[in-house]
C-alpha positions in Angstrom: 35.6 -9.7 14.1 31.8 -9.8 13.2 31.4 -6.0 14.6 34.5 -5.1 12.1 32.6 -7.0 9.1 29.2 -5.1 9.9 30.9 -1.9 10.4 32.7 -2.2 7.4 29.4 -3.1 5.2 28.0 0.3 6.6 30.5 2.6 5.8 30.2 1.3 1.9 29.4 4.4 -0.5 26.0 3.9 -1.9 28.1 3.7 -5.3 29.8 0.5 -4.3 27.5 -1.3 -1.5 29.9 -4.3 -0.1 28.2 -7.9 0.3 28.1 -9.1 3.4 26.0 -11.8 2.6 25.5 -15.5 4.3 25.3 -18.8 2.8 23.4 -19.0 0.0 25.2 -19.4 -3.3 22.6 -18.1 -5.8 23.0 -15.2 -8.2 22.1 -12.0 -6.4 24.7 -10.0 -4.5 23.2 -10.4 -1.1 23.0 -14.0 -1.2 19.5 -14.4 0.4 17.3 -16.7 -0.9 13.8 -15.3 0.2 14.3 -11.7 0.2 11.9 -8.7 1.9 12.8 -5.1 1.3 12.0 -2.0 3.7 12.7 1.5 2.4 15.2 3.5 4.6 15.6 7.0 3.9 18.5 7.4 6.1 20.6 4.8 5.8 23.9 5.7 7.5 26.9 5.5 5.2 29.2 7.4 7.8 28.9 9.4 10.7 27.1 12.5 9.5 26.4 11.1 6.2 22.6 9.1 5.6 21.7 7.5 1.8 18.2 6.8 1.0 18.3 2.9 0.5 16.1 -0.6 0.4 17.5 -2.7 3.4 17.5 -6.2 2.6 16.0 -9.0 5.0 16.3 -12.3 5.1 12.0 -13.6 5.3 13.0 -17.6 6.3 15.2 -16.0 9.4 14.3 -12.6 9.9 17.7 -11.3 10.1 19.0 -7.9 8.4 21.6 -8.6 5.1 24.4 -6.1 5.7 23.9 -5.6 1.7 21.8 -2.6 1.4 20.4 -1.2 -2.3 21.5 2.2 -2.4 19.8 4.8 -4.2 21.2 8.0 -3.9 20.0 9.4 -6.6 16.3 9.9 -4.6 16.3 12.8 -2.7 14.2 10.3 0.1 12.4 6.8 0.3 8.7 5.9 1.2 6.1 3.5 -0.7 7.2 0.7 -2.9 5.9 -1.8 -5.2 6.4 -4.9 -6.5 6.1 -6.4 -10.3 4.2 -9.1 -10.3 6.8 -11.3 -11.8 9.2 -10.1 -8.8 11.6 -8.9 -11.3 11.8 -5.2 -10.4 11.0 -2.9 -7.8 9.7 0.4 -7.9 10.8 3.2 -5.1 8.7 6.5 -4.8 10.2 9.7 -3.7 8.1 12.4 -2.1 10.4 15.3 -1.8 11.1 14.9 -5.6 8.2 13.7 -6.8 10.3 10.8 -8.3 10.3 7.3 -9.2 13.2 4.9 -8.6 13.5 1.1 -10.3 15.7 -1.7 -8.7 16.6 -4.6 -10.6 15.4 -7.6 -7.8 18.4 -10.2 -9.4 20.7 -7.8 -9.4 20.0 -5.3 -6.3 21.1 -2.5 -8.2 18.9 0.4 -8.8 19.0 1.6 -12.6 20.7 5.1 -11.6 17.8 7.2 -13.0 15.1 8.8 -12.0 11.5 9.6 -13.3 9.8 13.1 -12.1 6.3 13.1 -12.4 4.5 16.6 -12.3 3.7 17.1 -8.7 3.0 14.2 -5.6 0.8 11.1 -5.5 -0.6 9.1 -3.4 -1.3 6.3 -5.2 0.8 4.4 -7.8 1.5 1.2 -9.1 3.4 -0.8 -11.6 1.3 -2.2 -14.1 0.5 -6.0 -14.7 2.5 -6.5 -17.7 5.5 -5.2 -15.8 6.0 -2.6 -18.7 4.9 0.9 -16.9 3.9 2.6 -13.8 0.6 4.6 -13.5 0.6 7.5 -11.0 -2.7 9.1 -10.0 -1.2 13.4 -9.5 -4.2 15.3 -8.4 -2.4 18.7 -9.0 -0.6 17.7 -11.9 -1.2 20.6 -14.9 -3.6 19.6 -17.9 -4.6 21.8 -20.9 -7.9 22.4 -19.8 -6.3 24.3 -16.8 -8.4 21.9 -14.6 -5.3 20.2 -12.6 -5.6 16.2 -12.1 -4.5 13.5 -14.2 -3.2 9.7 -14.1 0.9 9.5 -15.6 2.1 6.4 -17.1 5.5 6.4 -17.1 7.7 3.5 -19.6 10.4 1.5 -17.7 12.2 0.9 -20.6 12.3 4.4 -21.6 12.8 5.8 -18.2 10.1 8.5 -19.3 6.6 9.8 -18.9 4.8 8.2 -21.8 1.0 9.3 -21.9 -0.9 11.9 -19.4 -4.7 10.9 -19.0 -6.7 14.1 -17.8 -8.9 13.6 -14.8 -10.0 16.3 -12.5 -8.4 16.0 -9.0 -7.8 12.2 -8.9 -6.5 10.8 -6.4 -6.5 6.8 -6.6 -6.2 4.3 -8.8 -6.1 0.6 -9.3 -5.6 -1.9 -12.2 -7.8 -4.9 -12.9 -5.4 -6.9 -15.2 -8.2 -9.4 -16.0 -10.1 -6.0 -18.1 -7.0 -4.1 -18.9 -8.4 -1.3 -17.0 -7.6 1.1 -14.5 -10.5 2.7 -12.3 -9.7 6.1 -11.3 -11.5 7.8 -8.3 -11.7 11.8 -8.0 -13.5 14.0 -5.1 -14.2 16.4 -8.0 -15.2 15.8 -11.1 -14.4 19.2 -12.7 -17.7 19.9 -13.1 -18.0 16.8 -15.2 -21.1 15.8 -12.9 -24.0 17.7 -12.1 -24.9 18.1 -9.5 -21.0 18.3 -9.0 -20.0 14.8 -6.7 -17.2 12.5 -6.7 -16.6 10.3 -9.9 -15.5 7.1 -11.0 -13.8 6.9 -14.5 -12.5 3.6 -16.2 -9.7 4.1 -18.5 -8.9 1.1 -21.3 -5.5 0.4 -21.1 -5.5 -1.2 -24.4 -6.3 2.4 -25.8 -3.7 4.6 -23.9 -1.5 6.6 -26.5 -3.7 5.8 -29.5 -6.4 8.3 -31.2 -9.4 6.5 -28.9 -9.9 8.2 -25.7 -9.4 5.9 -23.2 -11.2 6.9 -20.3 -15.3 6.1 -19.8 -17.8 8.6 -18.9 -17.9 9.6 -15.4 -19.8 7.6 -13.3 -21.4 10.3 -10.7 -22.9 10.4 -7.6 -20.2 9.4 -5.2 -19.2 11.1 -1.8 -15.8 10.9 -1.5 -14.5 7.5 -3.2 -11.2 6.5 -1.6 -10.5 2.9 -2.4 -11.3 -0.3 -4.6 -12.3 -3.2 -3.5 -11.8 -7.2 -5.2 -13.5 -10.4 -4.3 -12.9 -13.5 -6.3 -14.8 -11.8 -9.4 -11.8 -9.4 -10.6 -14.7 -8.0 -13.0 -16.7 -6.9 -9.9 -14.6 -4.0 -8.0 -16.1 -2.6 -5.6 -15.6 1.6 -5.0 -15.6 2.4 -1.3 -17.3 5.6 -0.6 -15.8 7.4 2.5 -18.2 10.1 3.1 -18.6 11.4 6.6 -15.2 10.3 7.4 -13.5 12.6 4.4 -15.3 15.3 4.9 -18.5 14.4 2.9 -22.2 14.3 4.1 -23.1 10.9 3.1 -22.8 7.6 4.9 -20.0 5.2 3.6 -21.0 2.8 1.5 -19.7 -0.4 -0.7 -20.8 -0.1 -4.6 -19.9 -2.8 -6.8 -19.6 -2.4 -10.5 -19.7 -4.6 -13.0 -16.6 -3.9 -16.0 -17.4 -7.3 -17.9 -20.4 -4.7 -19.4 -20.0 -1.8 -21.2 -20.9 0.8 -20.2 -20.4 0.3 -16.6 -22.8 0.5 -14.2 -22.7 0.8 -10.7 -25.3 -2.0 -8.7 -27.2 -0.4 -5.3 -24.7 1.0 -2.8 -24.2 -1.2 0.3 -24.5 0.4 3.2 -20.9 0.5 5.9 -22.0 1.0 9.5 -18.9 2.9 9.4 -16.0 4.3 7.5 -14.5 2.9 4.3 -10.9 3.9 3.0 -9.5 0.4 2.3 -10.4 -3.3 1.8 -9.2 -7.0 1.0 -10.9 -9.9 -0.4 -11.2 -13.1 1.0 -13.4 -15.5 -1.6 -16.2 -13.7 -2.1 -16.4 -11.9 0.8 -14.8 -8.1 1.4 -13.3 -6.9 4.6 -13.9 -3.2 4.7 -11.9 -0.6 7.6 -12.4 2.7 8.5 -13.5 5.4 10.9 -16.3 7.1 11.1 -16.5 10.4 13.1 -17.5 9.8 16.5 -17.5 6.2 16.9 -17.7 5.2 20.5 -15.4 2.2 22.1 -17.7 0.0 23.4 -16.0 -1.6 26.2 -12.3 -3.1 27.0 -9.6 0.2 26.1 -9.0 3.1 27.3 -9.6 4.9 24.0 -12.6 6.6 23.4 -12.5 6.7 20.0 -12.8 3.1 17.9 -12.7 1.7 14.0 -14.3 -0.3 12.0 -14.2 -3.6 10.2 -17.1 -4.7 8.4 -17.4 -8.0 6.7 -19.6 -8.1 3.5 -20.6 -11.5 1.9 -21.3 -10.0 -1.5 -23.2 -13.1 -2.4 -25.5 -12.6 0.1 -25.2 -15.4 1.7 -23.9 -14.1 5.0 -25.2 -11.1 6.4 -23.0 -7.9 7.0 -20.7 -8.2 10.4 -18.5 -5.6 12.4 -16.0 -5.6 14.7 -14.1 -2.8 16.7 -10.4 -2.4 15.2 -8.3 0.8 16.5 -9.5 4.3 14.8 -6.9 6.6 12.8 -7.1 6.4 9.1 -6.8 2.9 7.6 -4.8 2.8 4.6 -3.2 -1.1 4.8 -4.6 -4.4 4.6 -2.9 -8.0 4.7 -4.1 -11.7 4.5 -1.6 -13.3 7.1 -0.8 -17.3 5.7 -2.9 -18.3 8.3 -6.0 -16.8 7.5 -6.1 -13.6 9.5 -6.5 -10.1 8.5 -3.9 -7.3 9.3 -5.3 -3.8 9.4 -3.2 -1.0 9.8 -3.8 3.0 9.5 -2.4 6.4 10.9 -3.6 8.6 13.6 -4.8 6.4 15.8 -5.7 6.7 19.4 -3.1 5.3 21.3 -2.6 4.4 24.9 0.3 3.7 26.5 -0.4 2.8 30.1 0.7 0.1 32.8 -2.3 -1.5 32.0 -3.2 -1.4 28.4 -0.7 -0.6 25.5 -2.8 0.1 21.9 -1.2 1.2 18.7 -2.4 1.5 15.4 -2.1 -2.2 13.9 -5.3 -4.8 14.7 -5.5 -8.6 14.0 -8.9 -10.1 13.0 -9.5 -13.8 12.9 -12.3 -14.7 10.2 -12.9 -18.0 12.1 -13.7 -17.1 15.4 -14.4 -13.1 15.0 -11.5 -12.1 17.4 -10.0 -9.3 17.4 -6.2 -8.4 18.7 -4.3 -5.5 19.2 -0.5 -4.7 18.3 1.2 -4.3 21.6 2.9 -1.2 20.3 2.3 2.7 19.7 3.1 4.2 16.0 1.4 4.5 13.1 1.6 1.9 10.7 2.9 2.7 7.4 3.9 -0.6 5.7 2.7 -4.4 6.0 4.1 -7.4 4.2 2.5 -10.7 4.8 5.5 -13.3 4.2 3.9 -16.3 2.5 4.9 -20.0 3.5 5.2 -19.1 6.9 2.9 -17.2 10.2 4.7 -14.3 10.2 4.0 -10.5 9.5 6.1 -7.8 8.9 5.1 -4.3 10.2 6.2 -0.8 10.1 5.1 0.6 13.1 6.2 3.6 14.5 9.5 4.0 12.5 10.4 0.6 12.9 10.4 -2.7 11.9 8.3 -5.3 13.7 8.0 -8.6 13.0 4.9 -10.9 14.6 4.2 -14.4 14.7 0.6 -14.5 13.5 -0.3 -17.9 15.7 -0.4 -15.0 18.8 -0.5 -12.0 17.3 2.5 -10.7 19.4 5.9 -10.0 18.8 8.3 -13.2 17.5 11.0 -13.7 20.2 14.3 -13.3 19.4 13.2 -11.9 15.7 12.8 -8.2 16.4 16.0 -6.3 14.4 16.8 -2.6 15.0 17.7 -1.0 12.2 18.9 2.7 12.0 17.1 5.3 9.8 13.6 6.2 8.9 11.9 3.5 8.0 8.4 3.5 6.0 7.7 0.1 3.8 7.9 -3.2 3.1 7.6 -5.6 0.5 8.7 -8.9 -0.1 10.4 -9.3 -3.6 11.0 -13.4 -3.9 8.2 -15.9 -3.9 8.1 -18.3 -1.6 10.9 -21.1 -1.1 
């Protein structure tokens, strides 16, 4: 009888998805209290027939709601974010170039879509829960130099403001400034000598007759990523350099955006790459790859990443550690203190002896270092708070760990059909 049920939830039309839910009485349709959602571009609806969707899991048990959120009106499914009041969810489409919004209580998307002007690799929805920002390097401006950062209104379902910016490529909001720092390769000849660029645009003046975006701040090789400590108002830009493409070292280079104008403090020399980072106090874990990094000892791979530690204080001086190569793009604070790196492209082995993927576990505490037991790149991470447990993309499909080992959690691991590519968790903790 429990094969009929399932079967039955997976033939629902993404018009009219059947709950299949357990026993939890509360409001949404699922009926699970502390909810994680992975984007599934296939979904299978019927034989033949594949909806892009958000599966639903249950993050006290681990176990897949047969209750998916359909959301056929994107032509596929890959990054998501969160609000920070959990209320909605935001669903990016690559092949369209589109935006998707799910109401959490409800797990119903809104039916509508929002085209932006070409792709982006770097979006968010803002603090205040009222619009996403979109960094589209190619998208068209007046000046005929393409780049600029979208804001697109939830309540209007429509691109409200375009902010020009030469070839930008990332963003990130510090809600305690009401500012966005945008990061280019090219400033449009904004620079000279022509480099990579930082701009800070005040929200606060978006859509008004102020321009809201600062001078550029030059000199930078590559800039791929923002750092934050405990001081929101001291991000720090990650230069990539050598590992982009560039010429220059990597390098950590705080600013200060409690003072107007900003101005970047000495670069910090990385010992290797730089293309993402987390915070833990005051201290920022930095991962990358720079070209032709050596393993030291203990793998088969011959090619190794980076994690550097840097007590911006001071205080402690700068540490690394070997983490798998490939390019790192996602970060986690487990509950229990560790730190989940993931990237792509990794050198993986796959051998009776050694099995090495792309996701690495590093303990603050003691300095250790443990490896994912399985090949794939990763492509989403979700930490689930109250409890040791991470969630992983890895190679297409869902994994889940038990952080106290840093291996798989028995009798957790759920297969679920489609293509698999993020995950978030859209509940606060129980």
């Amino acid at each position: 009888m429990r094969k009929i049920v399932r079967s039955l939830c997976l033939l629902a039309l993404s018009v009219a998805w059947l709950s299949c839910g357990g026993s939890y009485s509360g409001p949404n349709p699922s009926k699970v209290k502390f909810r994680a959602v992975i984007s599934n571009s296939l979904h299978p609806v019927t034989v033949g027939v594949h909806v892009p969707a958000l599966e639903i899991m249950d993050a006290n048990t681990d176990l897949l709601s047969f209750n998916p959120i359909g959301l056929s009106e994107l032509p596929d499914l890959s990054t998501l974010d969160v609000a920070s009041n959990k209320t909605v969810t935001l669903a990016y489409s690559p092949g369209g170039h589109m935006f998707g919004i799910v109401n959490n209580a409800t797990e119903q998307s809104s039916g509508s879509t929002v085209t932006i002007p070409d792709s982006t690799e770097s979006f968010f929805l803002a603090n205040n829960t009222q619009f996403v920002y979109a960094a589209v390097p190619n998208a068209p401006t007046a000046s005929g130099i393409p780049g600029a950062v979208v804001q697109v209104s939830i309540s209007a379902g429509a691109i409200s403001a375009t902010i020009p910016i030469p070839h930008v490529r990332f963003i990130r909001e510090i809600p305690a400034a009401n500012i966005i720092i945008a990061l280019t390769d090219n400033s449009g000849g904004a620079c000279s000598p022509e480099s990579g660029a930082v701009i800070v645009i005040d929200e606060t003046k978006i859509g008004s007759s102020s321009d809201p975006r600062s001078s550029p701040i030059c000199g930078f090789d590559h800039p791929a990523g923002i750092g934050l400590t405990l001081n929101s108002f001291k991000p720090v830009i990650l230069q990539c350099g050598k590992e982009c493409g560039g010429t220059n070292d990597a390098a950590a280079v705080p600013l200060d955006v409690s003072v107007q104008p900003v101005v970047p403090s000495a670069p910090i020399p990385v010992p290797a790459g730089a293309t993402t980072a987390i915070g833990i106090g005051n201290v920022l874990y930095i991962a990358g790859t720079a070209p032709g990094t050596a393993c030291t000892s203990g793998t088969a791979a011959t090619s190794c990443g980076t994690l550097t530690s840097i007590d911006l204080t001071g205080v402690q001086p700068t540490k690394s550690v070997e983490i798998p190569d490939g390019y790192h793009d996602k970060m986690e604070v487990t509950t229990d203190g560790q730190i989940a790196v993931g990237s792509h492209d990794c050198t993986q082995i796959n051998t009776s002896s050694e099995i090495r993927g792309c996701l690495a576990f590093f303990d603050p505490s003691t300095s250790k270092v443990s490896i994912g037991l399985l090949n794939g790149n990763v492509t989403g991470l979700a930490a689930i708070p109250g409890r040791n447990v991470l969630y992983a993309i890895q190679g297409g499909n869902l994994v889940v760990y038990d952080t106290t080992t840093d291996k798989f959690l028995p009798d957790h691991q759920t297969r679920i059909v489609g293509e698999l590519v993020d995950v978030k968790v859209i509940d606060k903790a129980p």
